[in-house]
C-alpha positions in Angstrom: -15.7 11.5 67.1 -18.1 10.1 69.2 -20.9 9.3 67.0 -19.9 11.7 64.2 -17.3 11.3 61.7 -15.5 13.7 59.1 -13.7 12.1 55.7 -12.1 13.8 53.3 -12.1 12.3 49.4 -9.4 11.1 46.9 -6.6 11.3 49.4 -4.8 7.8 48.9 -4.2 5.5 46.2 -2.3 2.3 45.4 0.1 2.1 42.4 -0.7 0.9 39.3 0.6 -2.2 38.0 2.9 -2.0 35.2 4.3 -4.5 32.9 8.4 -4.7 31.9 9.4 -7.7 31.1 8.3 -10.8 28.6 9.4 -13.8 28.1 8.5 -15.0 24.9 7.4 -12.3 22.4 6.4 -14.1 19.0 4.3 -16.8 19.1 3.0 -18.7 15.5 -0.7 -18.6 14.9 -1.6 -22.3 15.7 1.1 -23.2 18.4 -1.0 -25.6 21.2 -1.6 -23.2 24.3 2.5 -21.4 24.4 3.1 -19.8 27.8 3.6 -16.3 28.0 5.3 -15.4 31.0 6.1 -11.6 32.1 7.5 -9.4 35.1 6.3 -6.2 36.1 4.9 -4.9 39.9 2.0 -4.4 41.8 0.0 -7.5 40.5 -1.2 -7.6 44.2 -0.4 -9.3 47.1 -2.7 -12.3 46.1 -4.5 -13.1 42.9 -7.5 -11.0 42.9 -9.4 -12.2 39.6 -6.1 -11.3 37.8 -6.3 -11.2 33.4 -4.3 -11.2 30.8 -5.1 -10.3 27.2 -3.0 -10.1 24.0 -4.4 -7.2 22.2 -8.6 -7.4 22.4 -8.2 -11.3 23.2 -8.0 -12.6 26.5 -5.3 -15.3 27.3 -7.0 -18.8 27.2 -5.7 -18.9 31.1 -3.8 -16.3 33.6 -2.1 -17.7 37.2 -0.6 -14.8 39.2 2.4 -16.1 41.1 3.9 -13.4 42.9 3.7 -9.5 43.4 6.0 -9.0 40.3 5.2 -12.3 38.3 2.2 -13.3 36.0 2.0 -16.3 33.1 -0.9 -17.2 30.9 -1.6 -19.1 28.0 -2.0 -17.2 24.9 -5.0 -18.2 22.3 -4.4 -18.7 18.7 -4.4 -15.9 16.7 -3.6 -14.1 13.1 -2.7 -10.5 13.6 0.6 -8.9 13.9 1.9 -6.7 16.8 0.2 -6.8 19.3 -0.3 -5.1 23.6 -0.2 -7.2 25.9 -2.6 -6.0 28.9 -2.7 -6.7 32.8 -5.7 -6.5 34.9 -5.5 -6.7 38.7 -9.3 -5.6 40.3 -10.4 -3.2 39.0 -6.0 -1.6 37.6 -5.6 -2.1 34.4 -1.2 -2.1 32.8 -0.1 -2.6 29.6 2.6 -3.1 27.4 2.5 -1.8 23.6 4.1 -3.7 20.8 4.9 -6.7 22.8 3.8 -9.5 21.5 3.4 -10.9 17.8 2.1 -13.5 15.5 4.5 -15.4 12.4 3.2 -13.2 9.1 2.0 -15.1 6.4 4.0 -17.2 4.2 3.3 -18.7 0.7 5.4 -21.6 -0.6 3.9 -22.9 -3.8 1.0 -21.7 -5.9 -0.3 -25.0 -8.0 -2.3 -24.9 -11.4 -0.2 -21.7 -12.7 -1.9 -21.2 -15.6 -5.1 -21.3 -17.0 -8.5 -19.9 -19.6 -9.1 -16.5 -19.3 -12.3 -17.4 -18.6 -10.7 -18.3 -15.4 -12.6 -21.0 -13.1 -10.2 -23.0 -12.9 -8.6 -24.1 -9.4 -5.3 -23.1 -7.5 -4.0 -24.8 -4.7 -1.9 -22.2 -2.6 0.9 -24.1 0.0 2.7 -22.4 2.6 2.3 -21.7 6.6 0.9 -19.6 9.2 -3.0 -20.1 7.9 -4.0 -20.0 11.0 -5.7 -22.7 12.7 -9.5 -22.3 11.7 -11.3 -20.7 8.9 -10.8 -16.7 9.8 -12.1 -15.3 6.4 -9.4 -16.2 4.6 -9.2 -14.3 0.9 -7.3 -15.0 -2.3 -6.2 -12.8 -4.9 -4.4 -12.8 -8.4 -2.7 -9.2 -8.9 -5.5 -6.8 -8.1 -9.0 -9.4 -8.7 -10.0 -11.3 -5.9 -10.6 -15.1 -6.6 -14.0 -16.1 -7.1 -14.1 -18.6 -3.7 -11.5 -19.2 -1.5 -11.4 -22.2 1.2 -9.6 -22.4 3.9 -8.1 -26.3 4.4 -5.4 -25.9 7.3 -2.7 -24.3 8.5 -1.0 -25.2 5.2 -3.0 -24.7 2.8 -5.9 -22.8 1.0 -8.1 -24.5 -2.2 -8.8 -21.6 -4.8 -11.3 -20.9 -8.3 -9.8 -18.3 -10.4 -11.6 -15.5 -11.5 -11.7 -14.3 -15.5 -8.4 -12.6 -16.7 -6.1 -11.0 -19.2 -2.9 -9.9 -18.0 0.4 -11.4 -18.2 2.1 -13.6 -14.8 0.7 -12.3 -11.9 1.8 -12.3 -8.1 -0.6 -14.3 -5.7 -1.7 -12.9 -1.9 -3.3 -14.6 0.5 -4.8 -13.0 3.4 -6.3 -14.6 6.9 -8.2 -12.3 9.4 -6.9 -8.9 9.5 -3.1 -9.6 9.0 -0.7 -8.3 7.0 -0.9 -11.0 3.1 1.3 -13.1 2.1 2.5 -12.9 -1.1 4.4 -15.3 -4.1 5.4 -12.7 -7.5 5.2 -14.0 -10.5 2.9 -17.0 -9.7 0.1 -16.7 -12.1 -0.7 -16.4 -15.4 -3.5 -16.4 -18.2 -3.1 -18.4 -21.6 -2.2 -15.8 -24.3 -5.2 -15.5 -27.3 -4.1 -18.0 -29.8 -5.4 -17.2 -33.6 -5.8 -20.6 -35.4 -7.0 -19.9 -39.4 -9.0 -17.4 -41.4 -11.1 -18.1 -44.2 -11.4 -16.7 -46.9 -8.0 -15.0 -46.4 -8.0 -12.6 -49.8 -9.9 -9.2 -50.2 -9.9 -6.6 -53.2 -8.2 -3.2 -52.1 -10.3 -0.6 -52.2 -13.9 -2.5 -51.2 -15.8 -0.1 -48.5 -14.6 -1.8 -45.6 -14.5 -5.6 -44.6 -15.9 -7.5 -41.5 -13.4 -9.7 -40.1 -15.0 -12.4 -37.8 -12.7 -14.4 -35.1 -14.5 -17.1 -34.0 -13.1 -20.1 -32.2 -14.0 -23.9 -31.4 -17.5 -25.4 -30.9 -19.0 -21.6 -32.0 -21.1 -21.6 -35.4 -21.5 -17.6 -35.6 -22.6 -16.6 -39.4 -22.1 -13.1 -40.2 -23.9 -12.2 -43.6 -22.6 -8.9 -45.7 -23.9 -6.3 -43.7 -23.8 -2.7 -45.7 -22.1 -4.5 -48.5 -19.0 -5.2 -46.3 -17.5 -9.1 -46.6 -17.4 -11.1 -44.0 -14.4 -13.0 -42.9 -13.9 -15.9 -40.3 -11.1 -16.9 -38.4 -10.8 -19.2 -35.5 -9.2 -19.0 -31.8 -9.2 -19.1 -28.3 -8.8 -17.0 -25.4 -10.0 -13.9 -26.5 -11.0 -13.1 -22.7 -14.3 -13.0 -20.9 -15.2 -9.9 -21.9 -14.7 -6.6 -23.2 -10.6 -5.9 -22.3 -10.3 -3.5 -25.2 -9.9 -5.6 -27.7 -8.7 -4.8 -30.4 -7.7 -6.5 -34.8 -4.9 -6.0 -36.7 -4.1 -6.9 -39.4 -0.1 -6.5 -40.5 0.4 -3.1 -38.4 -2.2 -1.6 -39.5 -5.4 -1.7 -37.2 -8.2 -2.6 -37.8 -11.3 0.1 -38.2 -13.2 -1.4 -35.9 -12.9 -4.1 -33.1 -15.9 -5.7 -31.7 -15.7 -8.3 -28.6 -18.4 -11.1 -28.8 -16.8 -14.1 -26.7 -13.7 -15.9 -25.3 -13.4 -17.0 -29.0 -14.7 -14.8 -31.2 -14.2 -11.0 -32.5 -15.6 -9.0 -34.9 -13.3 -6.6 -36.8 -13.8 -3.8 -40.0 -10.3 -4.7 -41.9 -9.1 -1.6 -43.2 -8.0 -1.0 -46.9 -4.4 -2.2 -47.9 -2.2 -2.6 -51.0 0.4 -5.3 -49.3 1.0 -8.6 -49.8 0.0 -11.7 -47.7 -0.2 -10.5 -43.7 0.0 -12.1 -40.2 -3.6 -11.3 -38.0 -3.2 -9.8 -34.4 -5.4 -10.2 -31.6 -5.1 -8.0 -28.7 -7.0 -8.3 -25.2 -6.0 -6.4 -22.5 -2.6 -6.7 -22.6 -2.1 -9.8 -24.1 -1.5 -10.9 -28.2 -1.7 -13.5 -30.2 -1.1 -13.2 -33.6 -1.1 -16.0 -36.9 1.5 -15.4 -39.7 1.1 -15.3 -43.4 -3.1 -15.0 -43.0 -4.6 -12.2 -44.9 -3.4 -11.1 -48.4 -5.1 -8.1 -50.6 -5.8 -8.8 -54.4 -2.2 -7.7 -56.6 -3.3 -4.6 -59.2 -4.4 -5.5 -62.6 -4.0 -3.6 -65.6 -6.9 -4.4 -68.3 -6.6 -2.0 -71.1 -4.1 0.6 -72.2 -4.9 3.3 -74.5 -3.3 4.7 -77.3 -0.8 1.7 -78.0 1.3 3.2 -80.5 3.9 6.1 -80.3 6.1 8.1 -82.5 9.9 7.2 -81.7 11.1 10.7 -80.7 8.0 12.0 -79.1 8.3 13.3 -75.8 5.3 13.3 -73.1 3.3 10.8 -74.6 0.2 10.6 -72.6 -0.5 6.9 -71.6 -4.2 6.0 -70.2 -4.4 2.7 -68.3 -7.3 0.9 -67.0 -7.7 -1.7 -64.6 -8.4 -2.6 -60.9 -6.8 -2.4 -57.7 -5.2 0.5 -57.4 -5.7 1.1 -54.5 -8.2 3.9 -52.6 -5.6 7.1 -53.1 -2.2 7.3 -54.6 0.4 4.8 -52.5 3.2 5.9 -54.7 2.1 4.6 -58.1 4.3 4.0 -60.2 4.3 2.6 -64.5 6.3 1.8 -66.9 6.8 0.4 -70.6 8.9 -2.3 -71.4 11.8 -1.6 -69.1 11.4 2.2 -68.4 9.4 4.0 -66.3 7.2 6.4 -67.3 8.6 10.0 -66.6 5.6 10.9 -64.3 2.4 8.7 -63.6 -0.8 10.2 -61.7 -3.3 8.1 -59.7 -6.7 9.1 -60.5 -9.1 6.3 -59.2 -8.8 2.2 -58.3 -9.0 1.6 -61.9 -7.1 4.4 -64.3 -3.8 5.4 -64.0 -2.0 7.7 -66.4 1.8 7.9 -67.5 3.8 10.0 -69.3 5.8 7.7 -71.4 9.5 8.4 -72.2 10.8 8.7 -75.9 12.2 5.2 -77.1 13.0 3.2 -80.7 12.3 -0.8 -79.8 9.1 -2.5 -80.9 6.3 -3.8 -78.6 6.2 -3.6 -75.1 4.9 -4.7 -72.1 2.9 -2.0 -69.9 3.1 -2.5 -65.8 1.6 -0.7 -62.9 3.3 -0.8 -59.3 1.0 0.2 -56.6 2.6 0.0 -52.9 4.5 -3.5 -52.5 2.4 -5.1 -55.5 2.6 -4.7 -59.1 0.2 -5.6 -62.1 1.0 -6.0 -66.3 -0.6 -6.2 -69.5 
């Protein structure tokens, strides 16, 4: 009034603008500029430095057309759902959950098996890439590949990393979207046992070093502690220590030592069987070689008191020999064709029978010890 004036703050405003309708909603990652365009109200009466962005990225171009229509061109991009946002001035409106990129998609996953010493390449094929290197990432189950290269939109180049386990799914990840995923895809060559040398041991020795050792490898293990040493020759016993483990028949070995993809050092535990097959375990795969290993059959060299009285009953009957194992597996002797009517182990080398009565001449004496048997 006059030259004075009066005002009176935060007493009108103008209404936000507010997005509700778009046009296209799902755009793939490397589409050539696609037009998104949307209705709402209140984008202003004219374009006042109007902007659109999808999520955190701003549209590569925005035209405002009218008060309730806006289009822009969307940039590439990798992520999933995503807001779209309006400014007008200084308003800001937004949609959430509006717009979206194709998820990954794997096709084929080439070079499907390999070394478990892995390095070996993997071509993955399939779409929605994305249109430049975004730190894309490969994996095989839950071990990330050891370089991953992004190619195109179509296609990512791969080096395994080291391995043990059986087929494997594949993911492929690009920026921060959800992976893309093949099962089954992937898989690491199973440890293969090829021959043992020597391949016979006495029963009840202290213990016995078995050394697996593969191609190209010239690993000599002397006697250590009086224990015998024992080659035997393979591949793929992984790239390092899985838990690895010897058997030899089902029974496991006392001690399982990992040294390299082909060779392992086991203690063979004492045994009374015949000839056995030889299991290698890593992680969770096994390969095994039939009819390997074999422990020396029980010998009898000396039986005393040789001759008996006809009716006598509970004839005591002392027998020496060797490998009879390192406690009792069941012993069992017998003379001529009749077994004695109790027999005690007492060491690898003497046994002792009570001999039945009987009237025939000379016989035969034989010791059984497990699955093996021995005679004099």
């Amino acid at each position: 009034v006059g030259m004075r004036g009066g005002s009176y703050s935060e007493v009108v405003s103008y209404d936000l603008p507010s997005v509700e309708t778009l046009f296209a909603t799902n755009f793939p990652p490397t589409f050539d500029q696609k037009t998104l365009p949307m209705n709402g109200t209140n984008f202003g009466a004219a374009d006042f430095t109007l902007r659109v962005r999808t999520g955190s990225t701003a549209c590569e171009q925005s035209e405002w057309q009218s008060h309730f229509a806006v289009e822009c061109r969307v940039a590439y991009g990798q992520q999933g759902t995503l807001s779209v946002a309006v400014t007008v001035g200084q308003r800001v409106a937004s949609l959430t959950e509006a717009a979206s990129y194709d998820a990954l998609e794997l096709a084929s996953v080439h070079a499907s098996s390999g070394n478990v010493s892995g390095d070996w390449p993997i071509t993955i094929t399939g779409v929605s890439f994305g249109a430049s290197d975004s730190t894309a990432s490969s994996r095989v189950g839950g071990t990330a590949l050891e370089f991953s290269a992004w190619v195109s939109d179509v296609e990512i180049l791969c080096t395994s990393a080291p391995g043990i386990a059986r087929t494997l799914r594949v993911a492929v990840t690009a920026g921060s979207s959800a992976p893309g995923t093949v099962t089954e895809a992937v898989s690491y060559d199973l440890p293969t046992v090829s021959t043992i040398f020597p391949t016979n041991h006495p029963l009840t020795r202290v213990s016995y070093a078995l050394n697996v050792s593969g191609e190209d490898e010239d690993i000599d293990f002397e006697s250590i502690n009086g224990t015998y040493m024992v080659t035997m020759s393979g591949l793929s016993f992984s790239d390092a220590d899985y838990t690895g483990s010897v058997r030899v028949g089902f029974t496991t070995c006392e001690s399982s030592m990992w040294v390299s993809d082909t060779a392992v050092v086991g203690t063979v535990p004492q045994g009374f069987t015949g000839t056995r097959g030889i299991g290698v375990t890593a992680g969770t795969l096994l390969g095994s070689v039939t009819e390997t290993l074999s422990f020396d059959v029980p010998l009898v060299y000396f039986v005393q008191a040789t001759n008996y009285p006809p009716a006598q009953n509970e004839s005591l009957m002392n027998i020496s020999g060797t490998n009879w194992g390192a406690h009792d597996y069941t012993g069992f002797a017998r003379l001529g064709g009749t077994g004695c009517e109790s027999t005690e182990w007492v060491s690898d080398t003497a046994v002792t029978g009570v001999i039945a009565a009987g009237v025939s001449g000379t016989h035969g004496v034989a010791v059984t010890v497990g699955m093996r048997g021995g005679s004099y």
